[in-house]
C-alpha positions as CSV (number, residue, x, y, z in Angstrom):
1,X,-202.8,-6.8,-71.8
2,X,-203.0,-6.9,-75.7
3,X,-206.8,-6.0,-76.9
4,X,-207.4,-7.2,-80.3
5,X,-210.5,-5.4,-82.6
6,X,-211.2,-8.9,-84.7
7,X,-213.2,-8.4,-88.1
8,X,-214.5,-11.3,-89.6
9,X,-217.1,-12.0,-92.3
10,X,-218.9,-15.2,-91.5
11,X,-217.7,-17.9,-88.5
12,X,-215.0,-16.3,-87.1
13,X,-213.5,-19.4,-86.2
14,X,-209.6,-18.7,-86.0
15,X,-210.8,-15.3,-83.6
16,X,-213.0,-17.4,-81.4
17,X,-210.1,-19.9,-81.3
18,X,-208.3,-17.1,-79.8
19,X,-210.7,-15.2,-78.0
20,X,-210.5,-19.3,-76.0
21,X,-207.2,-20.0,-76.1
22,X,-206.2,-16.1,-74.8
23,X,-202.4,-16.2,-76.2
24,X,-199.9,-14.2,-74.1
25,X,-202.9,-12.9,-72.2
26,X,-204.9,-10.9,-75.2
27,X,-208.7,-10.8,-75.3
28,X,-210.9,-9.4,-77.9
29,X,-212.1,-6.1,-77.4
30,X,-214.5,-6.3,-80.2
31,X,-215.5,-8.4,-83.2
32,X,-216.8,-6.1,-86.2
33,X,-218.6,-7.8,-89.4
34,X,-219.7,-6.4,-92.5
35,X,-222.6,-8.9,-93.0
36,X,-225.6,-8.6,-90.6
37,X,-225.9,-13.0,-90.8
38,X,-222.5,-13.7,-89.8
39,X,-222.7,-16.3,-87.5
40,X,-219.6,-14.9,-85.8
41,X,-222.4,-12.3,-83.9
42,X,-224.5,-14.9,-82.1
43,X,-220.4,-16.7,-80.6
44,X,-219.6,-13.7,-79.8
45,X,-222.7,-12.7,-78.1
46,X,-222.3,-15.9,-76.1
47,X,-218.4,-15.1,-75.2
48,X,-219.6,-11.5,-73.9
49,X,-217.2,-10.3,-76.6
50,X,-218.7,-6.8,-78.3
51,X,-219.7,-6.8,-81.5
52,X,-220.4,-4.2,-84.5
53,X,-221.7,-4.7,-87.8
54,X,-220.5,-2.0,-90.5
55,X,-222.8,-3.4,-93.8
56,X,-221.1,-2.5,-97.3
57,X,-224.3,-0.6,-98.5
58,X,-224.8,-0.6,-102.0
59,X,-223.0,2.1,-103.9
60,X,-220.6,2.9,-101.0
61,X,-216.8,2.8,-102.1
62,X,-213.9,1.4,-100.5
63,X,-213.1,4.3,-98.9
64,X,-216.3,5.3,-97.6
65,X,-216.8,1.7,-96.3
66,X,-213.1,2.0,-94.4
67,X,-213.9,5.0,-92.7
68,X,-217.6,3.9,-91.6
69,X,-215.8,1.1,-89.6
70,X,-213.3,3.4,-88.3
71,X,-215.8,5.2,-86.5
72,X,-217.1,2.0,-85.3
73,X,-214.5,1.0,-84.0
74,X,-213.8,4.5,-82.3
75,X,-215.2,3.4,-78.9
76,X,-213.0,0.5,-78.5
77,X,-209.5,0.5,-77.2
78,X,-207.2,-2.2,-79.1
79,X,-203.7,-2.7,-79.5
80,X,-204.2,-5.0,-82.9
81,X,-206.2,-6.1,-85.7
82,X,-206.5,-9.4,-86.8
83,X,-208.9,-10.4,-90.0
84,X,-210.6,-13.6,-90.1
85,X,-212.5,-14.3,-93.7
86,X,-213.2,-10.7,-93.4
87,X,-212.9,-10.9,-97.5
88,X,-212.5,-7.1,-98.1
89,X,-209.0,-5.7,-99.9
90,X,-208.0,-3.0,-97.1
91,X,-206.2,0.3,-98.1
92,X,-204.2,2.7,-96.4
93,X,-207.3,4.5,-95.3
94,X,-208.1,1.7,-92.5
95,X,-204.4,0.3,-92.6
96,X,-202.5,3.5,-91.9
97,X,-205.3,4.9,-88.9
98,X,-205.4,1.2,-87.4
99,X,-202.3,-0.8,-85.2
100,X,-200.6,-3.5,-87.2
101,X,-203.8,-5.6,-89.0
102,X,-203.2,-9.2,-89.4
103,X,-204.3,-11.9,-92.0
104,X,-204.5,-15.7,-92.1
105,X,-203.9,-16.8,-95.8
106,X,-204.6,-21.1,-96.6
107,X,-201.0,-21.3,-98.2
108,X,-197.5,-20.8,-97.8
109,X,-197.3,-17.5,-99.6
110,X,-196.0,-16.0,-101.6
111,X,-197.1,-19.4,-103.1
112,X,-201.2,-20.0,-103.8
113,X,-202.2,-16.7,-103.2
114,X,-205.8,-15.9,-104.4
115,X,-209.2,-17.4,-103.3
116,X,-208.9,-21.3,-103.8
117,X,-205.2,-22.0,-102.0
118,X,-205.7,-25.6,-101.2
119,X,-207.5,-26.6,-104.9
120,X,-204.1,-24.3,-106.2
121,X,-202.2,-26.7,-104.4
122,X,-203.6,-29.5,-105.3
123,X,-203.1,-29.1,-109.1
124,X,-200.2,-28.3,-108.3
125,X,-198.9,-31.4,-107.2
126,X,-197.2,-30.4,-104.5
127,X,-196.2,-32.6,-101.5
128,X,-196.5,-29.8,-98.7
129,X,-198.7,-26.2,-98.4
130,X,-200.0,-24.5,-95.2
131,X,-200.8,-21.5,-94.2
132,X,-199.0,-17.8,-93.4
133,X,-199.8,-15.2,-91.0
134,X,-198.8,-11.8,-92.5
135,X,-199.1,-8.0,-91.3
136,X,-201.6,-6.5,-94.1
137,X,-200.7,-3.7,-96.2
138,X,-202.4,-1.7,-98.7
139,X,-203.0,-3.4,-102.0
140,X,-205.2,-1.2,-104.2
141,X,-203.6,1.6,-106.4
142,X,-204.8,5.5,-106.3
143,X,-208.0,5.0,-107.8
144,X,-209.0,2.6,-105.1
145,X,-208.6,-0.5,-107.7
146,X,-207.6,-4.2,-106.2
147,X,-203.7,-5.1,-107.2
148,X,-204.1,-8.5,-107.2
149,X,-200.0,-9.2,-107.2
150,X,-200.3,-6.9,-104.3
151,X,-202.7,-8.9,-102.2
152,X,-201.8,-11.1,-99.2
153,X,-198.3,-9.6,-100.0
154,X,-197.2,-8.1,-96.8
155,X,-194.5,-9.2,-94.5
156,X,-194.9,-12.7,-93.4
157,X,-195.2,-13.3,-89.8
158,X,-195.1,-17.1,-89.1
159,X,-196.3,-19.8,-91.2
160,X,-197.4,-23.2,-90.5
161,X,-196.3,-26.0,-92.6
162,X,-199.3,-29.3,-93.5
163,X,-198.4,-32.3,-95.5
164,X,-200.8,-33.0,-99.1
165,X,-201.3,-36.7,-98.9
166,X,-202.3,-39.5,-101.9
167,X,-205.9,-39.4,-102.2
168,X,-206.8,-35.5,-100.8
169,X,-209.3,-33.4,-101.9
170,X,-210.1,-30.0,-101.6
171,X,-212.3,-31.1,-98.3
172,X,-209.7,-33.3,-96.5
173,X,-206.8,-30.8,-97.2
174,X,-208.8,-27.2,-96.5
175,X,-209.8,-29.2,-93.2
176,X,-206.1,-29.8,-91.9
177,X,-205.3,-26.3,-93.2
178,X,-208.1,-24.7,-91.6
179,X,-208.0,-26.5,-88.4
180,X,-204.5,-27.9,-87.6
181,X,-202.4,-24.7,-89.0
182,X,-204.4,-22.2,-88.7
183,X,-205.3,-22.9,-85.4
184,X,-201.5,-23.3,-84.3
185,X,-200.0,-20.3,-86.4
186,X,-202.5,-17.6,-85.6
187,X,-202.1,-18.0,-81.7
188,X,-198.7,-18.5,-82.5
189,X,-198.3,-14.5,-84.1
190,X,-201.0,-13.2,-81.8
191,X,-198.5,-13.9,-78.3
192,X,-195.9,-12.3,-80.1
193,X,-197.2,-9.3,-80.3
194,X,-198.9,-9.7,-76.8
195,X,-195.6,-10.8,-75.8
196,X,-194.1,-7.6,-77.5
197,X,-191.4,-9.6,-79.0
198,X,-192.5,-8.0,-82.7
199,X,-190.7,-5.3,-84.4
200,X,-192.6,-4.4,-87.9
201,X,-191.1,-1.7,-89.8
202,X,-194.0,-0.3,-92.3
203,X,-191.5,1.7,-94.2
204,X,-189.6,-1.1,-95.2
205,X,-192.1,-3.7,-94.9
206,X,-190.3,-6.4,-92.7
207,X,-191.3,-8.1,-89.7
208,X,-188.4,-9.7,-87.1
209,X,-189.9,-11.6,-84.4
210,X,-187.2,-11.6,-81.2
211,X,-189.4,-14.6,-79.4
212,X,-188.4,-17.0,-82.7
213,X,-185.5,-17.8,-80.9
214,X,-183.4,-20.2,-78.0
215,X,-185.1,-19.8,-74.8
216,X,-181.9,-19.0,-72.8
217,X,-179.0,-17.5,-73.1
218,X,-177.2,-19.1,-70.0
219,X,-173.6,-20.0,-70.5
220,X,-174.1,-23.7,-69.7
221,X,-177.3,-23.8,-72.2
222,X,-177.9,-23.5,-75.8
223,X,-181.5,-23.0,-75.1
224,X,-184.5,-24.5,-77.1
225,X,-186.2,-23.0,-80.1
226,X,-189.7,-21.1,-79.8
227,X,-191.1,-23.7,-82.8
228,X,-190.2,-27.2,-83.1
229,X,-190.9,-28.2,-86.4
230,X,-190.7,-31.8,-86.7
231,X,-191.1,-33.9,-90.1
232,X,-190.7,-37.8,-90.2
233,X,-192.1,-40.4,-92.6
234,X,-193.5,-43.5,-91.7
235,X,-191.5,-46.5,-91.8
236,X,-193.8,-49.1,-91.1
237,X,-196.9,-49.8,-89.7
238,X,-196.6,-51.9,-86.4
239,X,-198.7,-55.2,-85.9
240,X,-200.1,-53.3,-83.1
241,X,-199.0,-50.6,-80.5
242,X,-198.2,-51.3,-76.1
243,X,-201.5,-53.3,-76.3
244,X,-203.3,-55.4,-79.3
245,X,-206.2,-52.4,-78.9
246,X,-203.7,-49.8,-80.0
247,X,-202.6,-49.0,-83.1
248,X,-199.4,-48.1,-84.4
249,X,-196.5,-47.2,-86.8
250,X,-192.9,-46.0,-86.8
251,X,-191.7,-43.2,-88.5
252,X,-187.9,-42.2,-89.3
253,X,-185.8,-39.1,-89.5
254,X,-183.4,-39.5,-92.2
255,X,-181.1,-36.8,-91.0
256,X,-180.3,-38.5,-87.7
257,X,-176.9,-40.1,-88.4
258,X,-176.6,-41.5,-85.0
259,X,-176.7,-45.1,-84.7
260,X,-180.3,-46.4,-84.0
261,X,-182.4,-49.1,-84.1
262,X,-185.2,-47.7,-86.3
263,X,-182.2,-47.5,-88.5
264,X,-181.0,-50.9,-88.2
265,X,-180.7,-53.5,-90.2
266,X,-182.7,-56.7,-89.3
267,X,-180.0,-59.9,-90.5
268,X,-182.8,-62.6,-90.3
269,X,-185.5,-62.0,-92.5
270,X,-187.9,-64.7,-92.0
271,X,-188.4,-63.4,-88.1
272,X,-191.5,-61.5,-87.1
273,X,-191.0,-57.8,-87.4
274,X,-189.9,-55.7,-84.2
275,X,-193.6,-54.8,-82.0
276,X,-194.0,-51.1,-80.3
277,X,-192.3,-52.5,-77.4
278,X,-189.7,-54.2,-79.2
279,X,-188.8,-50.6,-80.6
280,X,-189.1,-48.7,-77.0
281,X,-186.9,-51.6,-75.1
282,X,-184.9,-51.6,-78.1
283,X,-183.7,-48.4,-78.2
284,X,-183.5,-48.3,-74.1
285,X,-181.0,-50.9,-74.2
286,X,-178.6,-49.5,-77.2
287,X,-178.9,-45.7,-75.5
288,X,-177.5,-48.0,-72.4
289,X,-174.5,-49.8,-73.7
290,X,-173.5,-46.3,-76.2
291,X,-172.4,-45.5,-72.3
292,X,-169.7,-47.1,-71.7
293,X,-166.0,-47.4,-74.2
294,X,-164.9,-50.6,-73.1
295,X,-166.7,-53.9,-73.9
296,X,-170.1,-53.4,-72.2
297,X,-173.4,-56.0,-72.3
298,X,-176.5,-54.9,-71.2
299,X,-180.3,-56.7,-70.5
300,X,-183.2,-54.8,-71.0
301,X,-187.0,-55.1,-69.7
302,X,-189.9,-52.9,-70.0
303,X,-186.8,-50.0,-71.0
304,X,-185.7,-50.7,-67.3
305,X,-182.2,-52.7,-66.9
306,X,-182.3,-56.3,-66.1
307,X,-178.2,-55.9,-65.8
308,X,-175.7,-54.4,-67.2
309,X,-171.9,-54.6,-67.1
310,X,-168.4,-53.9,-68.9
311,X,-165.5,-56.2,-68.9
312,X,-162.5,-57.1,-70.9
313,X,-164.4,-59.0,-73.3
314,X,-167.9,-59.0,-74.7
315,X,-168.9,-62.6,-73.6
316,X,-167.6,-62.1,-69.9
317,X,-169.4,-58.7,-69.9
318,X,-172.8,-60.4,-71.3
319,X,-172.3,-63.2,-68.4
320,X,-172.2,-60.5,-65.6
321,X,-175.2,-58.6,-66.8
322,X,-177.5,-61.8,-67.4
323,X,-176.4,-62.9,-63.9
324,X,-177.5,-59.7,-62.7
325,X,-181.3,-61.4,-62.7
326,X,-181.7,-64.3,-65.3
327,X,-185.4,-64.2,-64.2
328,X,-186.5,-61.1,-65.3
329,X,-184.2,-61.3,-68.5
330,X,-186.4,-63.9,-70.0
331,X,-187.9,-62.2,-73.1
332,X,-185.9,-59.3,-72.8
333,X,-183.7,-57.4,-75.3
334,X,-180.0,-57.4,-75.5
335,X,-177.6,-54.7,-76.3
336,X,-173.8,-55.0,-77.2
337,X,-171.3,-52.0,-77.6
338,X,-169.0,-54.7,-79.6
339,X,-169.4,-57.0,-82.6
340,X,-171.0,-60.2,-81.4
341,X,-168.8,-62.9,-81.4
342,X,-169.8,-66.6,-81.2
343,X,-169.0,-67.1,-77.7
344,X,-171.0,-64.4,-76.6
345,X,-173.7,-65.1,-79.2
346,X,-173.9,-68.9,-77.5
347,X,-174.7,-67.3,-74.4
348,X,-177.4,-65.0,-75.9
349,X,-179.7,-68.0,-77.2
350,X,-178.9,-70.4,-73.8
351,X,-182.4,-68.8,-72.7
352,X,-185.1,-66.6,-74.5
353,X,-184.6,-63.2,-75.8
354,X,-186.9,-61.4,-78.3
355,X,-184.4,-58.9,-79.9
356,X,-180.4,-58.9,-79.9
357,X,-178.6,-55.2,-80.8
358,X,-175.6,-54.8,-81.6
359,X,-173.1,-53.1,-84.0
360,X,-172.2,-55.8,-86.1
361,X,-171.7,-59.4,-86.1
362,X,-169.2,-62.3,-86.9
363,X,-170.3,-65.0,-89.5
364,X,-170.1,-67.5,-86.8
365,X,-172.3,-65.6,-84.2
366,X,-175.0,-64.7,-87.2
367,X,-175.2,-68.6,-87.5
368,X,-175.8,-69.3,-84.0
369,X,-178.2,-66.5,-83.4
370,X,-180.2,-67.3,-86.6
371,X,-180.9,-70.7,-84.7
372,X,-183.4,-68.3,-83.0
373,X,-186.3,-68.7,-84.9
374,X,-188.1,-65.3,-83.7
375,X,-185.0,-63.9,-82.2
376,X,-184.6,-60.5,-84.0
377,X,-180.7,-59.6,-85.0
378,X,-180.4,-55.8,-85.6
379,X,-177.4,-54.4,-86.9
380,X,-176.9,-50.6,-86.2
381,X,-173.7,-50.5,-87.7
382,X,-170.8,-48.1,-86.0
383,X,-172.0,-46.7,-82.8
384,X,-170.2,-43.6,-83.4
385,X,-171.2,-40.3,-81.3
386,X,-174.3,-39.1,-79.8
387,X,-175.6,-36.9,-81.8
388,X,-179.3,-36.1,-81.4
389,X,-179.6,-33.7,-79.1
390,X,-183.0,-33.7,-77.8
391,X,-185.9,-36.7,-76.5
392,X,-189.4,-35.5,-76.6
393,X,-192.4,-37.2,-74.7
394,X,-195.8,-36.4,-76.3
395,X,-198.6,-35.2,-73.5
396,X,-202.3,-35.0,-75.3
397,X,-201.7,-31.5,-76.3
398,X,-198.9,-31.3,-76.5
399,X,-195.4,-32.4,-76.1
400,X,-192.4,-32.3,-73.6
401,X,-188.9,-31.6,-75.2
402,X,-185.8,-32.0,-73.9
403,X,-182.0,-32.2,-73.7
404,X,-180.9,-35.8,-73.9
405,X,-179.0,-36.6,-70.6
406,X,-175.5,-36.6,-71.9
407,X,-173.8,-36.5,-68.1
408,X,-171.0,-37.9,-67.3
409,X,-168.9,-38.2,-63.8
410,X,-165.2,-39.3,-63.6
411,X,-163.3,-40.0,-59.9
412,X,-162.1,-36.4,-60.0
413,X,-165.9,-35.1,-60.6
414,X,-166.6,-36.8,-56.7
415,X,-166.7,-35.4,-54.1
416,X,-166.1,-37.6,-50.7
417,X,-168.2,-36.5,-48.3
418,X,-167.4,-39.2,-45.4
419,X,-164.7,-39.9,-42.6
420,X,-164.1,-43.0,-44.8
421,X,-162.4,-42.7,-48.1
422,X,-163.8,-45.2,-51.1
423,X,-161.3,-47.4,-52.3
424,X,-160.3,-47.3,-55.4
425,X,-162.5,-50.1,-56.6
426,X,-165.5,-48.8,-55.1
427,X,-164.7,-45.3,-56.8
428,X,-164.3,-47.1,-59.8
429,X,-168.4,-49.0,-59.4
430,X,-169.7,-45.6,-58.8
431,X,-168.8,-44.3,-62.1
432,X,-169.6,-47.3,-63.5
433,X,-173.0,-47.4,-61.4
434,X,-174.5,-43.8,-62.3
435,X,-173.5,-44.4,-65.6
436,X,-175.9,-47.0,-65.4
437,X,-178.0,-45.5,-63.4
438,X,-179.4,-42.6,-65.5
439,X,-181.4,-45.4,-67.5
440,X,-183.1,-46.5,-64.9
441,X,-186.4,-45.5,-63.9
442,X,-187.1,-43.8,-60.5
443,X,-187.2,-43.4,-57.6
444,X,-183.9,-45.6,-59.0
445,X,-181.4,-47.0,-57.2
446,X,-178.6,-49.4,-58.3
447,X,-175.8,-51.6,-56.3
448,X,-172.8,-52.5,-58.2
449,X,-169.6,-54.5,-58.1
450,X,-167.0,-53.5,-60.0
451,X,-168.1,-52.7,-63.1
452,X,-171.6,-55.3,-62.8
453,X,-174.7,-54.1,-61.5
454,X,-176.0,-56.9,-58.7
455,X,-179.3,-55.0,-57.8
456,X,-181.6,-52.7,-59.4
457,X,-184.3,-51.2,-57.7
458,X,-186.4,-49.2,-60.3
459,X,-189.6,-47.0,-60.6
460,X,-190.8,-46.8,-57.0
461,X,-192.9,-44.1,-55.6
462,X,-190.6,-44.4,-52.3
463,X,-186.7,-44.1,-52.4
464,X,-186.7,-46.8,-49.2
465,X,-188.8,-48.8,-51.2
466,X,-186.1,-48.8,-54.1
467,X,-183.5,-49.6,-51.9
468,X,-185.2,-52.8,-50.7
469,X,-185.6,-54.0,-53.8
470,X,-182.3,-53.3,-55.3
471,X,-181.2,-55.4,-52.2
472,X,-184.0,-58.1,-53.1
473,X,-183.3,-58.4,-56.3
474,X,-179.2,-58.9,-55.5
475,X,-179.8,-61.4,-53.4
476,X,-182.6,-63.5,-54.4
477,X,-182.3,-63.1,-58.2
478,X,-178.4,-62.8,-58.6
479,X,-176.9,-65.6,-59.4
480,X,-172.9,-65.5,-58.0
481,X,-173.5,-62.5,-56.3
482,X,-175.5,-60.6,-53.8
483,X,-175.4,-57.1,-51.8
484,X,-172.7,-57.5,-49.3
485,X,-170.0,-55.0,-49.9
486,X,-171.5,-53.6,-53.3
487,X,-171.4,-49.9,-54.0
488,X,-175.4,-48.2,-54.3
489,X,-176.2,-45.5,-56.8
490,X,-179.0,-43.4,-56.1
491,X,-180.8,-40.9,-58.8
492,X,-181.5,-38.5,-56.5
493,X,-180.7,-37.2,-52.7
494,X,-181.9,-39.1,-49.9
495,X,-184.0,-36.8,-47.8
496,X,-183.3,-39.0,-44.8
497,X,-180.9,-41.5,-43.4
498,X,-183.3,-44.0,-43.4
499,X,-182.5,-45.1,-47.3
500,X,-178.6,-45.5,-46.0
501,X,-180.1,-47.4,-42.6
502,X,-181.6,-49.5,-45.2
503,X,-178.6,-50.1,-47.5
504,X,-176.6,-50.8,-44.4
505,X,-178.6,-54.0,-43.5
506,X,-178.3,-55.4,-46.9
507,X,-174.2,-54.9,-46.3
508,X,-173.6,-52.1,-48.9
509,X,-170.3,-50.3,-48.1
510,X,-170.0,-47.4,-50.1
511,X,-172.8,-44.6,-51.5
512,X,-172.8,-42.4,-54.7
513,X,-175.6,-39.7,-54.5
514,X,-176.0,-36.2,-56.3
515,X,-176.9,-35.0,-51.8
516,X,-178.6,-31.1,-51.9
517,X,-180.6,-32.4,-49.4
518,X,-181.7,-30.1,-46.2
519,X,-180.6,-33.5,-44.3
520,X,-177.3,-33.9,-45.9
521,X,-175.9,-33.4,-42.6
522,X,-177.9,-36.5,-41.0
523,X,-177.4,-38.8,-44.0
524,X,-173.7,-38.4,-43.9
525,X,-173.8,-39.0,-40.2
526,X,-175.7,-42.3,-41.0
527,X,-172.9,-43.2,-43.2
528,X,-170.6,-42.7,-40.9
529,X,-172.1,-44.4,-38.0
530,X,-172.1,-47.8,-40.2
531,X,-168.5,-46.8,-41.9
532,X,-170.0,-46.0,-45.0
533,X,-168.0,-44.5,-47.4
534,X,-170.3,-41.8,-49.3
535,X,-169.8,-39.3,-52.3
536,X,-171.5,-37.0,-53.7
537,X,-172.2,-36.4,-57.7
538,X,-173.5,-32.7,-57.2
539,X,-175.8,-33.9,-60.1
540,X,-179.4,-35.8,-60.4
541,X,-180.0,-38.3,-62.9
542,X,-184.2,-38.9,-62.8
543,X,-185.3,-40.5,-66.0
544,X,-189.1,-40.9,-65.2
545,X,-190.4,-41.8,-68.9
């Protein structure tokens, strides 16, 4: 366990921040003041953290004052130092008999140094500042006088990066400084060191940090950085967010170059702008259709699909995914891997649809779909590759990061796991279905013909339950098509045969699964029993966001 000896001069607010917080495990030892009113006595008091107070008595030098806390701090075991408004220049007295002694200076040094880094900033002009976390060296010369180039110049740590917005004051900005950066970049340096990941070398004056790196070093990964330092302007402010209570805005990276609908061009003007949910379903359905190389359609509801299918053309591939569940399209958004062409463009306004995606558009199908009053036309220009690598999901908090789910499965990748092989077709509607599949919600599960979904069972707490309603949903919503002798998808393994007893009933003939289940043996044997073929994918695909 790292023990830190904090020193502070007043509040003490980053060192109760991480006496709380407790990064990589450290606790305060003990919190030493040179001013007998700091506040920072009664907190710590209240914490049970020890305290000592070392006044600067009048006439006492630098020196003398150094070596008074020293002693103080003789009783204490600690493994760092870490100064908190402690407003004292150090020497090598206390810096060279003390572990590695840490500052928190309002700027990103080596700009703004000094005593007013946020007002510095602000004349300044400049559009970003923060703060820097930095291992403190000596900065007086051999007659114990302050070298004020010298100060706050030891090696930098970690800083924390805070945006200077239009209208800021030395209030508003020294708040998000204070209390958004320092607050993430002081932890931040403190687990290194309790994680031991920090190597400073005082003789050259350099600090590497090991933990500022990918998490992994796997083959099969890249790994994912320590920090995740993520900078987007707003776009536009949204009429509202989910719900009319919420509100809401959309911000852009400019350095994504892969096609994307906050990118997008809208072609008709005079429509309302896209909503929150516009945006979310949006996106859900072009993420969909960027699946698939040949001519694929796809209908999108609450970012679940309504259908979804490829086909030699665009139109015929829009027709099979509408019929999928005309229903639960109404409202919904379409996606297109293809320029829209009039035919397919006719279909899209035969019933309502709030938003239309795709990656161009002929003159005639613009015409027709500006007919649409309120139907929004986005243009997202070549679909191109994938190239963002990551999805995030904020948690209050916090965030989750991670890889986008970029798998793909080919015939050869399955593995048959049945007495009866799949045909070729149905091999062909597996691919097709868990390529589909991963952007459904689950429990998901997914029947397909060909390369059409017919079902899709999404979002439910039970995997039997999903099944069901796939096989609802093909046979009381489809329209031209229904359950008997599709292929099912399922995200993940069934844990017992009672999701394939289930499938059976509705007439489904041949199963694609990632199996790892402790049952596998019984499932398969389920299969059999009803001359199921089954394969395996060896891979999950949950999407639960």
């Amino acid at each position: 366990m790292t023990r830190i000896a904090g020193m502070a001069g007043n509040r003490g607010r980053n060192l109760l921040n991480i006496a709380e917080l407790a990064p990589g495990g450290a606790e305060l030892a003990v919190i030493l003041t040179n001013n007998e009113d700091a506040p920072i006595l009664e907190s710590a008091a209240d914490r049970g953290i020890p305290t000592e107070v070392v006044p600067l008595e009048e006439e006492m030098g630098r020196t003398e004052h150094e070596e008074a806390v020293l002693e103080a701090l003789a009783d204490y075991e600690f493994d760092l130092v870490c100064l908190d408004g402690y407003m004292r220049i150090l020497t090598d007295t206390f810096v060279d008999a003390s572990p590695t002694t840490l500052n928190v200076h309002p700027s990103l040094l080596p700009s703004f140094p000094g005593m007013d880094a946020w007002g510095d900033a602000l004349e300044a002009g400049v559009s970003t500042t923060g703060c820097t976390v930095h291992v403190v060296t000596d900065a007086t010369d051999n007659d114990g006088n302050v070298l004020e180039s010298e100060v706050d110049g030891g090696p930098i740590v970690t800083q924390e990066p805070i945006p200077v917005y239009e209208g800021d004051d030395e209030d508003s900005l020294a708040d998000r400084i204070l209390n958004e950066g320092e607050f993430r970049a002081y932890p931040r340096a403190v687990k290194w060191f309790a994680d031991g990941a920090v190597t400073v070398d005082e003789d050259a004056e350099t600090v590497s940090v090991e933990a500022d790196v990918a998490s992994t070093d796997a083959e099969d990964h890249d790994g994912l950085p320590e920090r995740r330092l993520v900078s987007n302007d707003r776009l536009a402010t949204l009429r509202y967010g989910e719900n009319p209570h919420q509100d809401a805005a959309v911000y852009t990276d400019s350095t994504c170059d892969e096609a994307s609908v906050v990118h997008a061009e809208q072609l008709n003007e005079g429509a309302k702008a896209l909503s929150y949910n516009n945006y979310n379903d949006a996106d859900g359905a072009l993420n969909l259709i960027k699946e698939f190389d040949e001519p694929a359609a796809a209908v999108i509801k609450h970012t679940n699909p309504a259908g979804c299918a490829t086909a030699d053309s665009l139109a015929e591939a829009y027709e099979k995914a509408l019929s999928t569940d005309p229903m639960s399209a109404f409202g919904g958004i379409v996606a297109l891997n293809r320029e829209c062409d009039a035919e397919t463009a006719e279909q899209v306004i035969d019933s309502f649809k709030e938003v239309v995606v795709a990656p161009g558009y002929s003159e005639d199908a613009l015409e027709i779909l500006r007919e649409k009053e309120n139907l929004r036309i986005l243009d997202v220009g070549e679909l191109g590759a994938r190239s963002d690598r990551f999805t995030e999901k904020p948690l209050v908090g916090g965030r989750l990061v991670q890889e986008r789910d970029l798998q793909s499965v080919s015939v050869d990748d399955l593995e048959v796991v049945t007495e009866r092989e799949p045909t070729e077709d149905e091999l062909e509607s597996m691919v097709f279905g868990w390529q589909t599949l991963k952007h459904v919600k689950s429990n998901g599960i997914l029947f397909t013909k060909g390369t059409e979904t017919v079902g899709v069972g999404m979002g439910q707490v039970s995997r039997v339950d999903a099944v069901r309603l796939a096989a609802m949903k093909a046979d009381e919503h489809a329209e031209g098509k229904d359950a008997e002798g599709a292929v099912m998808a399922s995200d993940a393994f069934f844990p017992f045969p009672d999701g394939i007893e289930e499938a059976a009933e509705s007439g489904i003939e041949a199963v694609v699964q990632p199996g790892g289940s402790v049952n596998d043996e019984d499932v398969i044997e389920a299969a059999d029993e009803h001359d199921i073929a089954m394969a395996f994918t060896g891979q999950r695909s949950f999407r639960h966001d």
